[in-house]
N, C-alpha and C positions, 0 to 999 in steps of 0.2 A: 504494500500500500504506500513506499514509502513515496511513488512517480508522482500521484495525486497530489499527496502530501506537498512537497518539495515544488511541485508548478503550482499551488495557488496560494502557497504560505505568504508571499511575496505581494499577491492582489488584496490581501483580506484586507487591508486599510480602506485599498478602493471600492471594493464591493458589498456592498450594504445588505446583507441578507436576513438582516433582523426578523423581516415576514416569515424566513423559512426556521426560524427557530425551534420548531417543533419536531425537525425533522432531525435523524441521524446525522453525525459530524459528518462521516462518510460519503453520505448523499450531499449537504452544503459544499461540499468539497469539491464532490462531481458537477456539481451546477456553478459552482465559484471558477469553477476549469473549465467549462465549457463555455462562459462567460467571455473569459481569455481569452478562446481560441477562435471566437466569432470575432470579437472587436480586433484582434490583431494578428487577424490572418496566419491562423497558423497552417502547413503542411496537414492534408489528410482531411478527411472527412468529419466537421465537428461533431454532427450530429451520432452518426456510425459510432466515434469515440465515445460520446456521453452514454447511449444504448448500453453498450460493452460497461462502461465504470458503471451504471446501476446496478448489473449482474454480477458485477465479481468486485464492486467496493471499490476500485483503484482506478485511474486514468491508467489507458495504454499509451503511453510514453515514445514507445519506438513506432506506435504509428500516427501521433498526435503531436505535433510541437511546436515551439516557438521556430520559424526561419532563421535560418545562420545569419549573420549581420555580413553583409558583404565590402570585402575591404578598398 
């Protein structure tokens, strides 16, 4: 669980999910990275990727992610 973890530790200031409080850390988690990965265009299918983190608890990482910064 740590990929979820580790990609939206970083957003939580920004993302205000107070409404979803009721729910699982694990799913705020999955919805706080999926958040992420809509607004800032990440690699891979956001939607596909959140489907997957409701089932198994954790962002898939190696198919979901922030784009390389190009030098």
């Amino acid at each position: 669980m740590g990929g979820a973890k580790a990609a939206s530790d970083s957003a939580a200031s920004e993302w205000d999910d107070s409404h979803n409080a009721d729910l699982p850390e694990w799913k705020r988690r999955c919805i706080r990275t999926y958040g992420e990965c809509q607004e800032d265009g990440w690699t891979g299918s956001c939607y596909a990727c959140f489907r997957y983190c409701e089932g198994q608890q954790e962002w898939p990482i190696d198919k979901c992610h922030r784009r390389k910064e190009e030098k």
